[in-house]
C-alpha positions in Angstrom: 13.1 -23.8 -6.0 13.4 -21.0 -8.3 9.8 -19.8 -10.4 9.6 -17.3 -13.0 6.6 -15.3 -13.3 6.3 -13.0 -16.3 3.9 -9.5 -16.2 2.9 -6.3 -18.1 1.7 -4.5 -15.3 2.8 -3.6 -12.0 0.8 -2.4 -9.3 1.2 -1.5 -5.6 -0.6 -0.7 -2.5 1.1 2.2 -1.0 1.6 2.4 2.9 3.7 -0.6 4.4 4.7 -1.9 0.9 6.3 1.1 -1.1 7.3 3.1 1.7 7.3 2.5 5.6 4.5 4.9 6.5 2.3 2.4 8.7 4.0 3.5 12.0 4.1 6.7 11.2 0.4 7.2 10.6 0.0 5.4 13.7 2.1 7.8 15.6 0.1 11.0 13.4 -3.5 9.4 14.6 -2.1 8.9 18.0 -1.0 12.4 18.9 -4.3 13.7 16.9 -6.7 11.2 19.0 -4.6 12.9 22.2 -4.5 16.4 21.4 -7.9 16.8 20.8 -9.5 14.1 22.2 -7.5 13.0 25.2 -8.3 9.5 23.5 -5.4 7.4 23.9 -5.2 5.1 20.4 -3.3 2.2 21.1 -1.1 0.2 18.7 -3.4 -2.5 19.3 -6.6 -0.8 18.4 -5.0 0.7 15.7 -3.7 -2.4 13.8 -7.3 -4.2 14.7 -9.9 -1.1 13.6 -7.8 0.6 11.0 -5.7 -1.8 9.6 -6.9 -5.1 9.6 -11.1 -3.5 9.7 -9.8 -0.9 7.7 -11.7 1.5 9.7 -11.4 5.5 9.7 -9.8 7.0 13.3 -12.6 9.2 12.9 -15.2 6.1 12.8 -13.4 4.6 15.4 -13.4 7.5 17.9 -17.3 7.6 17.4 -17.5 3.9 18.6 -15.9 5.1 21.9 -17.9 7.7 22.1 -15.7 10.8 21.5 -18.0 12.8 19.0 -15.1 13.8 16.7 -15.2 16.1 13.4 -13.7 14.1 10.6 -12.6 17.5 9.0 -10.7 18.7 12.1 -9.1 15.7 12.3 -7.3 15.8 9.2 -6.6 19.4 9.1 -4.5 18.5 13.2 -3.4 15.1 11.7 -2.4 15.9 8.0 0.7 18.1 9.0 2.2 16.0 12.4 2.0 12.9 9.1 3.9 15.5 6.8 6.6 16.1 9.7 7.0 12.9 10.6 7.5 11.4 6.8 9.8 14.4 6.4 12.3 13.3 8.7 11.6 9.2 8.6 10.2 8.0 5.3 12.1 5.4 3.6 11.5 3.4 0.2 10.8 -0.8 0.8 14.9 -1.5 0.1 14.8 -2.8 -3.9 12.0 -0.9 -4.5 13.7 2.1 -6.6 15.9 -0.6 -9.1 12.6 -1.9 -9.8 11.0 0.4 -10.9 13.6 1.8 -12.8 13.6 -1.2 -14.5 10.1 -1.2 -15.1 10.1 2.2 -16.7 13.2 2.3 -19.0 11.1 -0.7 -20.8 7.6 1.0 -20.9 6.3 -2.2 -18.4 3.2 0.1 -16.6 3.4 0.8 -13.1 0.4 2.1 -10.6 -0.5 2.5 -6.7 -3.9 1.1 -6.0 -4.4 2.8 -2.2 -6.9 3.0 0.4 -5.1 6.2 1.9 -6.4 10.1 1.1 -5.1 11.3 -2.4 -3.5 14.2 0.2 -1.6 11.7 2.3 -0.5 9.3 -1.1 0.8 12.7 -2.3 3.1 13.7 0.3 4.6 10.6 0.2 5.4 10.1 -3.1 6.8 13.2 -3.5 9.1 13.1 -0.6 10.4 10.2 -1.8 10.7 11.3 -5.7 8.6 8.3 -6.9 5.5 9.9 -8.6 7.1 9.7 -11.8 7.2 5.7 -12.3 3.4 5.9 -11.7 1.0 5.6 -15.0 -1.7 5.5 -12.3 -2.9 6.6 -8.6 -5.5 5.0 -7.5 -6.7 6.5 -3.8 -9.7 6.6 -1.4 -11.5 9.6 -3.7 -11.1 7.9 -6.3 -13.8 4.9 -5.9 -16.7 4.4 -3.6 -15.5 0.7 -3.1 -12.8 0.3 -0.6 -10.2 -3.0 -0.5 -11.2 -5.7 0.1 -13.7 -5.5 -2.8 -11.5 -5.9 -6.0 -12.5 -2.1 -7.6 -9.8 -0.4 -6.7 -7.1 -3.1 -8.3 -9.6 -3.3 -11.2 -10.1 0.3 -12.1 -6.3 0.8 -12.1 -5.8 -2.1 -14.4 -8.6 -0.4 -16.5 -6.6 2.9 -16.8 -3.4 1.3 -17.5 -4.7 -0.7 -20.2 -3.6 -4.0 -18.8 -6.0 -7.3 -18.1 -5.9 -7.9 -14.1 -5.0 -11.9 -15.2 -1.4 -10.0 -16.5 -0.8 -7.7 -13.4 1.3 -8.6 -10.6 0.1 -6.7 -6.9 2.2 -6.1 -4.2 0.0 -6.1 -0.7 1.0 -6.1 3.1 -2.3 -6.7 4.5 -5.3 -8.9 4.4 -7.7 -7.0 3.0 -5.2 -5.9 0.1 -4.4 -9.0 -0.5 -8.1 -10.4 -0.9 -8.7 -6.9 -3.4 -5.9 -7.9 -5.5 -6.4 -11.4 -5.5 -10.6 -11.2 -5.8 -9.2 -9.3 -9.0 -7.9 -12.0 -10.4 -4.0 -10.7 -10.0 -0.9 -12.4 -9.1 -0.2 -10.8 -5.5 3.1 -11.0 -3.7 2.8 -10.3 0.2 5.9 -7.9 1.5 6.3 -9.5 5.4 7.9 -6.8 7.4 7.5 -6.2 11.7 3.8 -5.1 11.2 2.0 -7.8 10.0 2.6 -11.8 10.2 2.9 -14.4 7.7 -0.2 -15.9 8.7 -1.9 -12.4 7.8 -0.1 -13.0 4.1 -1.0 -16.7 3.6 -3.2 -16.3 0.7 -0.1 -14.5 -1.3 1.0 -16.3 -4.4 4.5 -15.0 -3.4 6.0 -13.7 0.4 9.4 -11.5 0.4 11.1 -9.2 3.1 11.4 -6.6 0.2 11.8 -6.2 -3.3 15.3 -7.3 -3.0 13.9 -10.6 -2.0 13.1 -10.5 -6.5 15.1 -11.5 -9.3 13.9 -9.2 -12.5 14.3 -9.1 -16.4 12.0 -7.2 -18.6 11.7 -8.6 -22.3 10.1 -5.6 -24.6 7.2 -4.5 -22.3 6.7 -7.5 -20.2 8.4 -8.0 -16.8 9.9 -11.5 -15.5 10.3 -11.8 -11.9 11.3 -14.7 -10.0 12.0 -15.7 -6.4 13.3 -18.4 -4.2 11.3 -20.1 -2.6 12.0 -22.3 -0.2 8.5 -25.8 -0.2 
């Protein structure tokens, strides 16, 4: 069954939906947690306490007793991320005719993210997508983390757009409940890190944005998908 949605906003949570950064934070915290540390983070702990608590490493090294310092941990962290992305970053496949097509016809696009404004930055720039972005919403920029809905709402403030006319794109729980608690239209991107249970609550679940049929009509966007009852 094929459904048509129509939008004037776009907005997307940036690791594991734009780009495919989640396993190489992972790998960034990891090699952090060991260097200094000798604390062996495991993919398991990381996708429980981090992603799906959306813990700090920091926070969670305290629990386990390792009296870290949250500024040494970035400033070890921050670059092995940066070498990593360098060499192994890629765009969500569709993602790029997307939001071309969203910006030849003026249809706002933002990135509503939990991550450090430092870490959103190096992405976005390796990848030459800053410039579709009206809006960056990251971890400085609200003292509300997801899941509350203030990060999704205070970038639909700054674009000018009601949160009922936004569509989010989410690849985790707790992004999804933001979005959602919002009051947006939220389409889950299922890739090898998460589940489709975790994405249940979705209006919408694709492998990527080339999983989306789209068709802007002055400064509104129409997407639609197949979806399969």
């Amino acid at each position: 069954m094929n459904r048509i949605y129509a939008f004037k906003a776009l907005l997307f949570d940036a690791d594991g939906t734009l780009y495919n950064s989640t396993p190489l934070h992972f790998e960034a915290y990891r090699r952090t947690s060991r260097e200094l540390y000798g604390f062996d983070f495991t993919p398991e702990l990381f996708k429980l306490e981090c992603i799906e608590k959306y813990k700090q490493p920091t926070q969670v090294l305290r629990e386990h007793g390792i009296p870290c310092v949250t500024e040494d941990f970035r400033a070890r962290k921050a670059p092995l991320y940066a070498s990593l992305a360098t060499e192994k970053l890629k765009a969500t496949e569709g993602l790029i005719n997307l939001l071309e097509e969203a910006a030849e016809h003026k249809v706002p696009c933002a990135v509503v993210t939990g991550a450090q404004r430092h870490s959103a930055d190096v992405s976005l720039d390796l990848l030459g997508i800053r410039k579709y972005f009206a809006v960056i919403i990251t971890q400085e920029d609200t003292a509300f983390r997801k899941p509350d809905p203030h990060p999704y709402l205070l970038a639909s403030e700054h674009i000018g757009v009601s949160p009922a006319k936004c569509c989010a794109f989410e690849d985790t729980t707790i992004g999804i409940t933001s979005a959602k608690s919002a009051g947006m239209f939220c389409i889950g991107i299922h890739h090898e890190g998460n589940t489709p249970m975790e994405l249940a609550e979705t209006d919408l679940m694709i492998q990527d944005f080339n999983d989306l049929k789209f068709e802007c009509n002055g400064r509104s966007i129409k997407i639609s998908a197949t979806i399969t009852s």
